[in-house]
N, C-alpha and C positions, 0 to 999 in steps of 0.2 A: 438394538441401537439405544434405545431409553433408559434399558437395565446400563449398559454403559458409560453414558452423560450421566445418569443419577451419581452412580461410583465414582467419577472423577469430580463431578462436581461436590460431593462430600467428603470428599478426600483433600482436596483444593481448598475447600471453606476452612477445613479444621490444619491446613499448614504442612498437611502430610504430601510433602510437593518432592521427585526424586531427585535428586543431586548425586553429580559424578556417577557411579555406578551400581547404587545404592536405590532399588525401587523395589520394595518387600509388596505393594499390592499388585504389582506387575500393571502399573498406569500408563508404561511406552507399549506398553503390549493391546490395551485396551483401546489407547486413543489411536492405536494405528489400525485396530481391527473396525473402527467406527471409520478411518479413512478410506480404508481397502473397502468399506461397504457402497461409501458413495460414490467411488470412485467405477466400484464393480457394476455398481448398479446405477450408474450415469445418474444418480440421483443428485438433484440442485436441493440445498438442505441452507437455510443462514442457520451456519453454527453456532453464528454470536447469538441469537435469537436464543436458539434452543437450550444453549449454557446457561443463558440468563435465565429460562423459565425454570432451567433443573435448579437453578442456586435458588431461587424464592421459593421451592416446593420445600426445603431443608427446614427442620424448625430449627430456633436459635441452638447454640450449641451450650451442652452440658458440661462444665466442667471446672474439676476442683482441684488442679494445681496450675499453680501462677506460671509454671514454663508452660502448660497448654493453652493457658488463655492467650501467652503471649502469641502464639503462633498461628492464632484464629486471624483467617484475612477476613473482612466486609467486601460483602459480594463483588461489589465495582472491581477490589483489586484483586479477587479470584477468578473472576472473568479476563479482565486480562493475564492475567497468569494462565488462564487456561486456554488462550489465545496462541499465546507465544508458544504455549509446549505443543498447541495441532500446527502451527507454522515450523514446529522443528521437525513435525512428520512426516508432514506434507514433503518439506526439504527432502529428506531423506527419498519417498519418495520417486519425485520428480527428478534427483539424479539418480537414483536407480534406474529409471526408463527413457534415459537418455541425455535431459537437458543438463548442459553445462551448469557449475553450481553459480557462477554469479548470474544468468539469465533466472535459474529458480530463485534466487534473493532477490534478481528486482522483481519478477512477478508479483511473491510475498512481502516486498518493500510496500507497492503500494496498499492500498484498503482492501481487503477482503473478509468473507465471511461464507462465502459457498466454495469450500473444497475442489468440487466439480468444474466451476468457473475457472479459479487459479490455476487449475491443473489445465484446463485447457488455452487459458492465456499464454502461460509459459510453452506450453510445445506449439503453436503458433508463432513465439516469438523467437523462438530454435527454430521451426522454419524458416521464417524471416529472416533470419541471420544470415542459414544456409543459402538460398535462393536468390535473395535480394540486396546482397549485402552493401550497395551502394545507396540503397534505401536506409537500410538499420543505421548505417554509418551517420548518416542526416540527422535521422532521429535522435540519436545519443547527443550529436555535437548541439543540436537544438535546445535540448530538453537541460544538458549540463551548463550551462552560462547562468539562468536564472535560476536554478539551484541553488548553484554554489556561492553567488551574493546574497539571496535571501536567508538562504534556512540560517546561516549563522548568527543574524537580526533580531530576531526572533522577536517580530513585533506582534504586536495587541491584535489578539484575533480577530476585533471587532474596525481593526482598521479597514476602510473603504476606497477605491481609487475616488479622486475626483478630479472630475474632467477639465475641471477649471483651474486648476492649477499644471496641465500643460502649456509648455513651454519652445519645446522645440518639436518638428513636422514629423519625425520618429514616432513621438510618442500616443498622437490622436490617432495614426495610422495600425501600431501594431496592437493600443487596445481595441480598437472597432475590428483588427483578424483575429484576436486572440477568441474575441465574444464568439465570434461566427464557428470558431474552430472547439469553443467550450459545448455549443449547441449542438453540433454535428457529432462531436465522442460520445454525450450524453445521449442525443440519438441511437447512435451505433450500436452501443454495449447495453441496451436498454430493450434493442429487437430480440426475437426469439429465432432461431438462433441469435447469440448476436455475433456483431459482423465487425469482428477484427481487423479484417481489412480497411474496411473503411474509416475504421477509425485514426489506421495509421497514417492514412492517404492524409486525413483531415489533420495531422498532428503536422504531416513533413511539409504544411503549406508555411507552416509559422517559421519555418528555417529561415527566409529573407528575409523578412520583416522584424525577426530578430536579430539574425547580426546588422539590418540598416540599423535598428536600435541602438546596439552598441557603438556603431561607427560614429552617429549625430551626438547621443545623450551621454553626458558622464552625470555617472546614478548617483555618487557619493558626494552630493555638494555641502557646502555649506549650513544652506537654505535647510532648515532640518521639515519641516512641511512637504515643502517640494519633492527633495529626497525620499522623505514618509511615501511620500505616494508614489513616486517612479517604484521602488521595493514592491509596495502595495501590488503594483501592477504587474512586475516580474513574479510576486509570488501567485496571482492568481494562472501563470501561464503554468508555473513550476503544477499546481497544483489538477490542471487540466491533463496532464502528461502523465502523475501521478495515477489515473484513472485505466490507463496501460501498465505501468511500469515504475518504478524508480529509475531512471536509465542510470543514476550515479553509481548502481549496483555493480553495473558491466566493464567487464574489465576487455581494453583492447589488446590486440597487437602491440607488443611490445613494453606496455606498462608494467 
């Protein structure tokens, strides 16, 4: 496993990344045989962790012509590169053994960094589908509203709700369920095992309290403050949901 994060992370540092079908150190071969490990061996690994400590072990790179230097990434953006290529393996994968591909993109939509985790999100969440599916439905229609007004915003991440610039009876109600339902997920996926279920239990409570939201409050006022912070506050909902799933990943009936 180490001999194999050394070799893509020095692979990755120096640019040697595979495109189209084109991978001469065989690195889809390597980073899937480092997934097939933890996966094999139900081993809980943060990936991101261990990338990062192989990319600082690398001494700087040697080199003397101007198209290699060009193609030297700085660790930050080798680590995400080396992110995205274990979440296209992962992918691969997770619909290999069963899950639909848009439930494995949202699992790998939201944060991850332990293989083992995401893999078991996602076929939990193909459970869910199957079995519950009056639940998953909730979920999604929940999770998509605040989504889909916020991420496009794309405001200042250091923006904060503040409580004092409520306005209408919507809005003090579904941030004081939002909090209670941000405490309960982080709860959840935080136990050993953790406990998927309840996390979801704890998501589908935000379903009325969101669309009353909708029904009382129009988000896009004038008031640009006001506004700031109604978003603010969808996107901390958007972003508790996230800790399951992207649900924007999932594609329904009929779309």
């Amino acid at each position: 496993l180490a001999d194999k994060l050394d070799n893509l992370a020095a692979c990755f540092r120096l640019g040697a990344i595979p495109s189209g079908s084109a991978d001469p150190f065989a690195l889809r071969r390597q980073a899937q045989g480092i997934v097939e490990m933890l996966l094999g061996g139900s081993l809980h690994l943060n990936l991101r962790e261990a990338l990062l400590y192989a990319l600082n072990l690398l001494p700087e790179p040697k080199l003397e012509k101007a198209k290699e230097v060009a193609k030297v990434l700085a660790p930050e953006a080798a680590l995400d590169a080396l992110m995205g290529f274990f979440a296209q393996r992962l992918d691969f994968v997770l619909t290999r053994d069963g899950v639909t591909y848009d439930l494995a993109r949202a699992a790998l939509g939201a944060d991850w960094d332990d293989a083992r985790e995401a893999y078991e999100r996602a076929q939990y969440l193909q459970q869910l589908r199957t079995s519950a599916p009056a639940l998953f439905d909730t979920l999604v229609t929940a999770a998509e509203r605040p989504a889909r007004i916020t991420r496009p915003e794309q405001l200042p991440e250091g923006l904060l709700v503040n409580e004092s610039l409520f306005q209408e009876d919507g809005e003090p109600k579904l941030w004081a369920t939002s909090q209670e339902v941000r405490r309960g997920v982080a709860s959840s996926l935080s136990s050993t095992p953790r406990d998927y279920a309840m996390a979801v239990n704890e998501l589908a409570t935000l379903a009325e309290p969101i669309h009353e939201f909708f029904a009382q409050v129009m988000v896009m006022v004038d008031d640009e403050p006001v506004r700031n912070n109604r978003l603010a506050l969808l996107r901390e909902i958007d972003r508790t949901f996230l800790g399951v799933a992207d649900f924007l990943q999932v594609v329904r009936e009929g779309q």
